[in-house]
N, C-alpha and C positions, 0 to 999 in steps of 0.2 A: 405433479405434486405428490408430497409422499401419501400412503397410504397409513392409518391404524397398525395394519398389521406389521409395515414394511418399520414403521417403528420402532416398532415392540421386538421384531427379529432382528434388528442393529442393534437394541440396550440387550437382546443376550448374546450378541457378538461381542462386546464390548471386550477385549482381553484377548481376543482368539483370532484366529487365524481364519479370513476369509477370503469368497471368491468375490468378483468386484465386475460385470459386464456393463459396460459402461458405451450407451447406442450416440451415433452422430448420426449425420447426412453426408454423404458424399458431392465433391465438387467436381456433377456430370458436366459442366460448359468447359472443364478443364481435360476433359478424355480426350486422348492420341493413340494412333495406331504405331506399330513399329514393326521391325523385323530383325530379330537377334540372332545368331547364328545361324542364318536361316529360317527360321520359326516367327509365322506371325503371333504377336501378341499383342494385349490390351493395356494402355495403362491408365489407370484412372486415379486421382489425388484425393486424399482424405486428409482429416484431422480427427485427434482427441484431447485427450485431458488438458484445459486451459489453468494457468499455474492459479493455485487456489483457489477452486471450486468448489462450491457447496454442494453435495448431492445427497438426499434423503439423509440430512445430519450429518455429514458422515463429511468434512474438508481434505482435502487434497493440495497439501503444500507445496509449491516451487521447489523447495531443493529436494523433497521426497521424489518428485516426478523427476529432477534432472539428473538423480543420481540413480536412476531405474529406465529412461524412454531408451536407449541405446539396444534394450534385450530386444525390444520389436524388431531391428531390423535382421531382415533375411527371417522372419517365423511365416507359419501358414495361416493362411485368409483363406480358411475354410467358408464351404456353403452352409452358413448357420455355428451355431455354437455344436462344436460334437457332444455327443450323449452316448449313455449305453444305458437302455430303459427310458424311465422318466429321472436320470441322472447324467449331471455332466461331466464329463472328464478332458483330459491335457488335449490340445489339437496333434500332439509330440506323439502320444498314445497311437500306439498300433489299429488298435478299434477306433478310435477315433479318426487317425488317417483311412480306415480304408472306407469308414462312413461320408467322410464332408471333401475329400480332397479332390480339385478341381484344376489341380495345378497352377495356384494362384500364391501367391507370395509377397509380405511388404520388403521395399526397401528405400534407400534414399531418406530414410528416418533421421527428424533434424527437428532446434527448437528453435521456433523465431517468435522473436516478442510475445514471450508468455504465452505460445501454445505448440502443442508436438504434431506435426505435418509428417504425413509419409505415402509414400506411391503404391499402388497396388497393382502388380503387373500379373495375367491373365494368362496363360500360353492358349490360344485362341482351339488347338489342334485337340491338346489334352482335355479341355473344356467341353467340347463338343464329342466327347465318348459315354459323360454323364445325364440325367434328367438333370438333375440339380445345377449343374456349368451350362448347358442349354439355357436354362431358365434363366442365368446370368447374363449371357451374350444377348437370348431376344430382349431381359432389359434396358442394354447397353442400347441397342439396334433400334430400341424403339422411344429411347431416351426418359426410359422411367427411372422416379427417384430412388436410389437404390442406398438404405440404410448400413450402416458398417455400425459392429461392434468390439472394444476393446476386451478380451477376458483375462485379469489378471487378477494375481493373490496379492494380500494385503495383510495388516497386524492391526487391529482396531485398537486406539490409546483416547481414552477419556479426555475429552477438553476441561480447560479450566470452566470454573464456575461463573456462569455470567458472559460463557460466550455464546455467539448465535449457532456454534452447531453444538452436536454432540460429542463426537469422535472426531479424531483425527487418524488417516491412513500412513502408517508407517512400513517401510521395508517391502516396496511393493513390486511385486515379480512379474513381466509381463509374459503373459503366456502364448496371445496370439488377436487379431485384428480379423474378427468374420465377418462374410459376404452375406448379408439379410436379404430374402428374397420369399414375398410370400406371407411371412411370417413376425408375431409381435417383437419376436429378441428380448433385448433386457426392458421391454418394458412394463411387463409383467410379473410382481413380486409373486405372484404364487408357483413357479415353475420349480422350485424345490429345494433341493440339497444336491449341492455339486460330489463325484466319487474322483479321489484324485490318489494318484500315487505318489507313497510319500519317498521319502530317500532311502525307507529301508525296503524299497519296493513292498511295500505292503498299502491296501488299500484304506484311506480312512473320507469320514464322512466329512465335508465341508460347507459349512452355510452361504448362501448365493445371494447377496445382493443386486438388486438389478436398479440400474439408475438410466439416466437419458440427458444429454446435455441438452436435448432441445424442453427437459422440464425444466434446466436448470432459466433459457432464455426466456422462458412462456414467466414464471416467477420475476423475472425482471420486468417484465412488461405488464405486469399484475402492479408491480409498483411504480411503473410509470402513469400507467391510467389511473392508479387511484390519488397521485400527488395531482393528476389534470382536473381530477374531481374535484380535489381540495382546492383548488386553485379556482374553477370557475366559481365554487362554493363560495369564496372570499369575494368573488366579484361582484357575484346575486345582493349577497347581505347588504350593502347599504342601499343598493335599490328598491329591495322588500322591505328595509326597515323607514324606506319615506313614503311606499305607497300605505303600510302599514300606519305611520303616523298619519295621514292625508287624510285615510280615512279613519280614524277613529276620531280627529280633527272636526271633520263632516259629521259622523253620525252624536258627538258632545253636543254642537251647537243643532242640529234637530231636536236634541232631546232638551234643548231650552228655549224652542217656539212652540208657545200651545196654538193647537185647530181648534178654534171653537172646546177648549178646556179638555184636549186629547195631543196626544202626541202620535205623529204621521213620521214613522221611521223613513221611511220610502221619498218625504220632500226633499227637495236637492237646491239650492239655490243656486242662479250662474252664476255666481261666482265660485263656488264650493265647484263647481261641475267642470268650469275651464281651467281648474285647480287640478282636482284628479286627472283631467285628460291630459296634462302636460306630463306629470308626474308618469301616465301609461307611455306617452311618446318618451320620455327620457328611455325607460326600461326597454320600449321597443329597441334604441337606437344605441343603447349598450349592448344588448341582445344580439344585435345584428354584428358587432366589432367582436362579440365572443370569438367567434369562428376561426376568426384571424389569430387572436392573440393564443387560441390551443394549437392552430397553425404552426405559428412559429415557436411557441413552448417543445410542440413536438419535435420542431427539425433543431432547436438547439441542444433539446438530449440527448438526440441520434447523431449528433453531429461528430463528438469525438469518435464514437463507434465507426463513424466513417473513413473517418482521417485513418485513424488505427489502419483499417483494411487496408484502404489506399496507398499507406507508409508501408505495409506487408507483400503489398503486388509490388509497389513499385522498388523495393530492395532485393526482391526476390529475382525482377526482371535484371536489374542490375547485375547482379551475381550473376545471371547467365549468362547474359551478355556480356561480361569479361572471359566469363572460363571459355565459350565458343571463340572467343579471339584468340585466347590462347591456345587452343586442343589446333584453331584452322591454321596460326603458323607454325605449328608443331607439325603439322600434315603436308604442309607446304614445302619446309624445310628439308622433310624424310623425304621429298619428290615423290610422296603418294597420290598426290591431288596438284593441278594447278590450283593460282589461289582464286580464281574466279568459281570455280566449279565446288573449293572447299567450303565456301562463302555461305554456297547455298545450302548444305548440311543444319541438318537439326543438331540439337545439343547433345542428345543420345547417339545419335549417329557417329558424329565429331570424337566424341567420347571413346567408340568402338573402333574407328579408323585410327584413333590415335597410338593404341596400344600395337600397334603397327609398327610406329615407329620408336617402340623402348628399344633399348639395347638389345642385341642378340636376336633380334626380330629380321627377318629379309626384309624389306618394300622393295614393292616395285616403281620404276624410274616414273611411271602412269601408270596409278592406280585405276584410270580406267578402262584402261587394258591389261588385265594380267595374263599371266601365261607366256609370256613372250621373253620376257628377262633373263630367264632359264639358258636360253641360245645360245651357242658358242658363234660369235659374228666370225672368226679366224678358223671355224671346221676347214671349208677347203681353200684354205690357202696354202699354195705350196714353196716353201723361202726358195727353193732352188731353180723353181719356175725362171726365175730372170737371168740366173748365170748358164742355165742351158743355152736360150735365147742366145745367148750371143757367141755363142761353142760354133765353128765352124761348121756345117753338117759332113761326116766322115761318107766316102763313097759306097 
């Protein structure tokens, strides 16, 4: 949720040129090992900005984002946002590389169904020279949640009047995707004023917004439970409003039997009594069906959010599974791989074998046996061998 202050420093953004760290969760059930040119590394998948989100006022349009998500890939996924002091600066920045770098990097940066997905790869070797990459890998190792943040520049433009945010983000520059570990990230608005270098190389001051897309889901679920509220609320009311009549039904007609020329609030006649008591069993036994019906209220508003996911793995799985059929008789065809052995290749793997077989490339006949294709098979063969053979032997 936003803060007072986090407000107040968006309306004097408002015009100006800001910095934007924007926290997710990373998707640890999705981390794989690999080895690239040799070099074990990590890969672990993340996401950001979902196409128009709201965050501390501040919307984030679809075609702002798709005309901006491409600068992510290939930037650095530093350890933390780099600083120098209590200010932040470029992850590009010299100080700032020699502060956060852990030899980590996104790539494979792509948008599917309104949100931006991208890979975050690790070099396991480089990682492990720093405190800070350490602290990475024993997360990884020990399968803690490991937060990622976006840091990018943005143009804050005044919404119209009467809309639910305040600002909208235009022209927004991605700077870089960091590795949280330890520490709040963005989502702390008092962490300051960003120091960034501008294009005349010179340094100017820049104000920091810090947002969290998991505040932006916590807000949705603020208004899922309070429409359940409203909902059981409509339920209750006519139940209250008969035990309500029942009795004020009951305590009229007491107040029109005199005791001995007194009125005995507290008489109840049976029939008044096995009146009310039906009326409490009704309440009980709507009561008891409440359960259910927040039950299924709840699984049919999560229900598209599910499908959505669902639709997103399983087009995602799709896509792989074709390009792996492709890259394996691509591998097959170059005689790098039989295709039994190709079969079994990860997608990355596949990917890396295949560039084997572009143009201009050697492969070998069996890729897995190299080193042998080099061999001249006809070194000692000697053509004249056969026609001596049959030369007389001179005395």
């Amino acid at each position: 949720m936003k803060t007072g202050k986090t407000f107040r420093a968006n309306r004097a953004a408002a015009g100006k040129r800001v910095r934007v760290n924007v926290r997710t969760l990373a998707n640890m059930d999705a981390m794989k090992r690999e080895t690239r040119n040799g070099r074990a590394v990590i890969v672990v998948p993340s996401a950001t900005l979902p196409d128009n989100v709201v965050m501390n006022q501040i919307q984030y349009p679809a075609d702002e984002i798709a005309k901006s998500f491409q600068s992510l890939n290939r930037s650095p996924a530093p350890a933390g946002h780099p600083m120098i002091g209590n200010a932040f600066v470029s992850a590009r920045d010299p100080e700032g590389i020699n502060a956060t770098w852990i030899g980590a990097w996104n790539e494979n940066v792509r948008r599917e169904n309104g949100r931006v997905f991208l890979d975050k790869v690790i070099d396991v070797e480089v990682a492990g020279r720093s405190e800070a990459g350490r602290a990475v890998l024993n997360a990884i190792e020990q399968q803690d949640p490991i937060h990622t943040s976006t840091g990018l520049l943005c143009d804050l433009e005044p919404a119209q009047e009467g809309a639910a945010y305040s600002y909208i983000a235009r022209n927004m520059e991605f700077d870089h995707d960091a590795i949280l570990i330890g520490e709040a990230g963005a989502a702390t608005p008092e962490q300051g004023v960003g120091m960034l270098v501008n294009a005349k190389g010179e340094q100017e001051e820049i104000e920091v917004v810090n947002s969290a897309i998991e505040t932006a889901d916590r807000e949705l679920d603020w208004a899922v439970d309070h429409a359940l509220q409203a909902l059981q609320r409509r339920q209750r009311a006519p139940m209250v409003e008969r035990i309500k009549a029942a009795l004020a039904d009951m305590l009229g007609s007491e107040r029109d039997t005199p005791t001995n020329g007194k009125e005995d609030p507290m008489t109840v006649s049976k029939e008044q009594f096995d009146a009310l008591s039906a009326e409490v069993k009704t309440l009980s036994e709507s009561l008891n069906g409440l359960g259910e019906t927040v039950t299924n209220a709840v699984t049919e508003a999560v229900k598209p959010l599910k499908e959505a996911q669902d639709k997103i793995e399983a087009n995602q799985k799709a896509k792989d599974e074709a390009e792996l059929s492709g890259l394996v008789a691509k591998i097959v065809k170059a005689n790098i791989m039989d295709e039994d052995t190709a079969k079994e290749l990860t997608l990355n793997a596949a990917r890396k074998l295949a560039e084997r077989a572009e143009p201009g490339k050697a492969a070998a006949l069996n890729g897995a046996f190299g080193g042998a294709q080099d061999e001249d098979p006809f070194a000692d063969y000697d053509p004249n061998a056969a026609l001596d053979a049959g030369k007389p032997k001179e005395a």
